[in-house]
N, C-alpha and C positions, 0 to 999 in steps of 0.2 A: 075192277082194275086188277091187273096182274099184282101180285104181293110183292116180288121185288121192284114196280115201279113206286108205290108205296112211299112217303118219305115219312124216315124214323128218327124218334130224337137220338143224336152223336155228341160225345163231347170229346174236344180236343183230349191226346192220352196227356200231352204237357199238362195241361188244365187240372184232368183229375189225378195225375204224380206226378209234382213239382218235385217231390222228395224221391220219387222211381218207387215204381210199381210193389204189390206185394203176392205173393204167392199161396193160395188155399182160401181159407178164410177167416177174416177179422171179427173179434166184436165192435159193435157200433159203439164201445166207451169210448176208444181212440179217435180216430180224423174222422171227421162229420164230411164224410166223402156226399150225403146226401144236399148239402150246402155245397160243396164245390159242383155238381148235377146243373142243380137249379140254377145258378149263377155265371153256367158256361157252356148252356146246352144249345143245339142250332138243329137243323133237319136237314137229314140227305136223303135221296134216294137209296131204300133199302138193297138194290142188288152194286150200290158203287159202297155203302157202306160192310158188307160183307166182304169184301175184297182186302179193303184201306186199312191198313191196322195203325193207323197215326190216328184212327177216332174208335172211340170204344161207344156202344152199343147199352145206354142203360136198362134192366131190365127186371123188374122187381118178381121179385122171386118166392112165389108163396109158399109154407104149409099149412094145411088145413089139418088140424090136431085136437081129437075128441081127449081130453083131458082125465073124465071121470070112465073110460073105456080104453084110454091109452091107444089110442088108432089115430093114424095117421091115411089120408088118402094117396095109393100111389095108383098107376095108370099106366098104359104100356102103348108106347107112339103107333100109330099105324107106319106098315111099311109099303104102303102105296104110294107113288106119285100122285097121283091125282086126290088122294086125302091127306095127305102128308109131303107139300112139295121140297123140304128143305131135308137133303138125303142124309146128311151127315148125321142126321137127330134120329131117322127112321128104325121102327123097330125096336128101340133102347128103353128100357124103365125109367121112370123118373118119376118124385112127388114132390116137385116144385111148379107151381100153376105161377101164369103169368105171361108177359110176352113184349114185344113191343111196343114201346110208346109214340103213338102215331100223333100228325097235328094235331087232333081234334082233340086229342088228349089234354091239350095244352090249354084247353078255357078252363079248366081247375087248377085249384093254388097248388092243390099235389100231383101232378100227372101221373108221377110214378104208382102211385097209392090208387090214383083213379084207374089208369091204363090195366094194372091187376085184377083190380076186381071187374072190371069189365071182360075181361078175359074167362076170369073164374067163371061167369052167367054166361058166356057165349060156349066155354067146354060140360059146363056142370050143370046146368041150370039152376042155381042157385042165387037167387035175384041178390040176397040182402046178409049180409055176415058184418060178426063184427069189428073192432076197427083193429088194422093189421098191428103190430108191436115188430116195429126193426128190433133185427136181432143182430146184425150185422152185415155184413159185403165179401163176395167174390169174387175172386181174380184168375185166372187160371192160364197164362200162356203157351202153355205144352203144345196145345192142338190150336186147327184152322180155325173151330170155332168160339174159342174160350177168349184168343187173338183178340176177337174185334166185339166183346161181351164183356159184361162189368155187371155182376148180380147183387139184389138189395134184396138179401133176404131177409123175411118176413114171416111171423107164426102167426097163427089165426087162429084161434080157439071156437070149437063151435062143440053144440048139442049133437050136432047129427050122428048116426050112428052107421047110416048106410046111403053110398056117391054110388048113382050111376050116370059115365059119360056121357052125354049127350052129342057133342061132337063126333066128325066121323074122322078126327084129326086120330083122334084116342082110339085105341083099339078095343082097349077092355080098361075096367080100373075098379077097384074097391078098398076099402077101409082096412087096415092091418097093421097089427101091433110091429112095434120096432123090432122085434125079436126077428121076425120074418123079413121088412127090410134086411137086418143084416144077413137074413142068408140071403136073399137074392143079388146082396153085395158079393159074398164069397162062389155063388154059383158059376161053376164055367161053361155052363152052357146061356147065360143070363148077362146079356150086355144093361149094364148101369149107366145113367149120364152123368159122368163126371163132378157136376155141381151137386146131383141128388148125392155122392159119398160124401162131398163136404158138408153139405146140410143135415144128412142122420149123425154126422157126427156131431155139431155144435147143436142140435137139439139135442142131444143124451147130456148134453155137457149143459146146456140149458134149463135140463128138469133137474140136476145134478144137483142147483143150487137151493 
């Protein structure tokens, strides 16, 4: 089936800010935005929910973070059509794995939690990790895509020491200490995904404690 005929879970934007929206990102001590998810979620068709910015787009948002090696997995989108159909994303770095939460997703009590690491195995090949830790949520309405997107991001601790992509979504991707992230933040030859800046930062600020 085409990906945007696809229906993904939506939530009302009233629903998840009654209080109006936030900018960058939060930690999860404050609004249990993950309770308001659960409790207000419906499914659209992913190419009307891409358009619609009255329904934000939940989408759990992982890092995968070698602890006793300090690496982080990042990865760099393909810029193909045809292996990367959603253009606005192509070609851009990013280490936040995850995606979508599709129906099916929905026979587990966490979709969110399920929908990621189902993701994770179909980019990583990585059957079995362990269980993610909300770190907090992003918001980003500047751009087309951030619009109609709502991120649960996620740390995920593992042993591994070396990701090769398996997807032909991914172009290339391996394990690298945050130092590196931040240069490929400050590179100007080097486009970043926008949630991947806010997530290196709340992880620095995360190991901080």
């Amino acid at each position: 089936m085409d990906a945007m005929k696809r229906k993904v879970m939506v939530v009302p934007r009233e629903k998840l800010f009654p209080e109006g929206p936030f900018s960058g990102f939060i930690s999860a001590d404050g609004i249990d935005y993950g309770s308001r998810i659960l409790s207000s979620y419906q499914y659209m068709e992913r190419g009307r929910a891409e358009e619609d910015d009255r329904f934000k787009q939940p989408i759990g948002y992982a890092l995968l973070y070698n602890p006793r090696k300090k690496l982080v997995f990042a990865y760099l989108r393909s810029s193909k059509d045809g292996e990367y159909p959603e253009k606005r994303l192509q070609g851009k770095w990013s280490w936040g794995l995850g995606g979508h939460i599709e129906e099916d997703d929905a026979s587990d009590e966490d979709p969110v939690r399920y929908s990621m690491l189902r993701e994770i195995a179909e980019e990583t090949g990585i059957p079995e990790l362990g269980r993610p830790e909300i770190m907090g949520y992003i918001n980003d309405d500047s751009d087309p895509v951030g619009r109609v997107h709502f991120g649960v991001l996620c740390l995920i601790e593992t042993a591994i020491e070396d990701i090769s992509p398996i997807s032909p979504e991914l172009a290339g991707g391996k394990m690298l200490p945050l130092s590196e992230l931040r240069g490929l933040c400050s590179d100007p030859e080097v486009t970043v995904e926008e949630w991947s800046r806010f997530a290196l930062e709340a992880l620095e600020n995360h190991l901080k404690r």
